[in-house]
N, C-alpha and C positions, 0 to 999 in steps of 0.2 A: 653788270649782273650783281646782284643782292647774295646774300649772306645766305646759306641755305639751311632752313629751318627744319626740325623735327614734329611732324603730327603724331601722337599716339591717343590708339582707341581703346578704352577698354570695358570690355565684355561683361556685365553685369555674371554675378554666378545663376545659373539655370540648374535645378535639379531634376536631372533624369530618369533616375530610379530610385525611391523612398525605400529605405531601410524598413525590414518586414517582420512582423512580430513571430516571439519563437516560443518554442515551449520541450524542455529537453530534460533528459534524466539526470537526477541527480548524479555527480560524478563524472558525467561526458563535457565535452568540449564543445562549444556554440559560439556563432558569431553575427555582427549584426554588418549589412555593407551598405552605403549609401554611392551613387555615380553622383558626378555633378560634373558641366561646364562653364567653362568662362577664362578670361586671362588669369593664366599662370602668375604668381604662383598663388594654388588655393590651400590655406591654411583651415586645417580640421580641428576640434576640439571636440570631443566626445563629453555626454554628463548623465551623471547617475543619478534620477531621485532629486534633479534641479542643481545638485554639485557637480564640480568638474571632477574627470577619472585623472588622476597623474597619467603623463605619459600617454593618453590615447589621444594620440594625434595626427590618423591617416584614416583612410576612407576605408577600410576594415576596423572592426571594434570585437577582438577574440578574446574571450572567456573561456580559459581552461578550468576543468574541476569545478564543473558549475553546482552551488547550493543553494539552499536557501537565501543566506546573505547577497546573494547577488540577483534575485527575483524582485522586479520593478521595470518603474519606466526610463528608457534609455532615450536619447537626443543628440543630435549631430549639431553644434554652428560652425558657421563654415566663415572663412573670411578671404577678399582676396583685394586688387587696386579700385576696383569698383565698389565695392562693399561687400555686405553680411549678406546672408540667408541662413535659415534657421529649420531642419527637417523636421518632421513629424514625431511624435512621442510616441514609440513601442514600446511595448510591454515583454517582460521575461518571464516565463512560468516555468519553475523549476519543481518537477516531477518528484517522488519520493517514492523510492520502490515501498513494499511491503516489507515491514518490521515483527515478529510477533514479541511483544514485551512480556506477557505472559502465558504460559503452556496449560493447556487445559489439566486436568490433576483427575485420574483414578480415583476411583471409589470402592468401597462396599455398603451396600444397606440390604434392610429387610424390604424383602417383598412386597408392597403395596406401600413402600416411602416413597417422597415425592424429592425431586432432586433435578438441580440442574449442573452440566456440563458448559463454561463457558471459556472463553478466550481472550485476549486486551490483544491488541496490534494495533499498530502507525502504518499512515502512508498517505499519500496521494487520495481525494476522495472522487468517486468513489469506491466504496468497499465491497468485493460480493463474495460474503463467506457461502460455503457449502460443505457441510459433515457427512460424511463416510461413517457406515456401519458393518465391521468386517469388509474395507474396503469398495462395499458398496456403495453407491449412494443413496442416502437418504431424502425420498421428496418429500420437498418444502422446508426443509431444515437447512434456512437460511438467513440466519442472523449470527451473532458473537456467540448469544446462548441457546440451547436444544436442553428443554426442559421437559422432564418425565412428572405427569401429575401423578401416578400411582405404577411403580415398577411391578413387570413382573417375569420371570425365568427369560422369557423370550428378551427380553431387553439386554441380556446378560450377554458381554459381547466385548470388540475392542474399538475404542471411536478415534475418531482424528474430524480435523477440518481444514478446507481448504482458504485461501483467502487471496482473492484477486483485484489485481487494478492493472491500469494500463501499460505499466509495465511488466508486467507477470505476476505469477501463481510461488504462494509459500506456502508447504504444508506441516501442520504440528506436528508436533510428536505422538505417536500412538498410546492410548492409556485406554485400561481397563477396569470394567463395569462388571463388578461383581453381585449378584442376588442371593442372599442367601433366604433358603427357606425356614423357620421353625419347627420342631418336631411335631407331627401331629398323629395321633394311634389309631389308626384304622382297623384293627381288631386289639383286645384287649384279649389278657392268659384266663383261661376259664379251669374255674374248680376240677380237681381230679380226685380220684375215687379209685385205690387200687390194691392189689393183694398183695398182701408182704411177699416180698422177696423177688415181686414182680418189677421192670423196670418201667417209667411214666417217664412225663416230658411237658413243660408249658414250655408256649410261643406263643411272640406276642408281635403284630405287624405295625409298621411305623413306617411313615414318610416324612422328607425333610434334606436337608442338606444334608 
């Protein structure tokens, strides 16, 4: 009887299920997971952007506190006695809630100025602003600025805007839109003509603020 010999097989790695692209809010937690078979043992290496991640070396790849900084394309190589295999390249889309950087600002003008109310905000695009007038809505007044060519009493009021994206809605601060009118004399004081010791009276009628 001969000497009894050792056969071993091994299993090239097969990937089962490719890691799947994500797209998550800034500040949440995300991850990327690849399956694969083959002889044990399969060694993982995770890479970011064509670098390797330290330390990511299993078949989950989790991202806490995801930002910006971490939006790109991710990859799995895998290694095991058989050799490599190398997964598909995902992408990371890291979402940006709505910021407003700056508050639209009150006013006062004369009646028939021209004037616009505007806003600056970040975030995620895209953007779909919408302005409130006395909490109403205003239709069509949907951009950053609602511009008045020619103000007038009716205008006068308190504004805000809305500004949405896919992760929700942030609303300004409410500011107010002042019109003011100039005097103008709709009757004027007419000559009098009276008997001493008698008592008289001019009035004179005026509109305006």
């Amino acid at each position: 009887v001969s000497e009894e010999v050792e056969l071993t097989v091994y299993v090239p790695i097969s990937i089962t299920q490719q890691p799947v692209e994500a797209r998550v809010i800034e500040g949440e937690t995300t991850s990327f997971t690849i399956e694969a078979q083959g002889t044990e043992p399969i060694e993982y290496q995770w890479r970011f952007n064509g670098g390797e991640i330290e330390g990511a070396t299993g078949s989950v790849l989790t991202i806490p506190d995801a930002g910006k900084v971490n939006e790109g394309s991710y990859q799995v190589v895998m290694k095991n006695p058989a050799g490599s295999a190398v997964s598909e390249e995902v992408k990371l889309t890291v979402v940006q809630p709505v910021k407003i950087l700056a508050q639209p600002v009150g006013e006062t003008r004369l009646i028939g100025q021209a004037l616009t109310l505007s806003v600056v905000a970040s975030g995620s695009e895209p953007l779909v602003y919408q302005w409130h007038k006395g909490g109403e809505v205003i239709e069509g007044a949907q951009s950053r600025e609602l511009v008045f060519e020619a103000l007038s009493t009716e205008d006068e009021a308190k504004y805000s805007v809305s500004i949405s994206n896919e992760v929700g809605t942030v609303v300004s601060e409410e500011v107010e839109l002042t019109v003011y009118v100039p005097i103008s004399i709709t009757q004027q004081p007419v000559e009098a003509r009276v008997i001493e010791g008698e008592t008289t009276s001019f009035t004179i009628e005026a509109q305006g603020t």
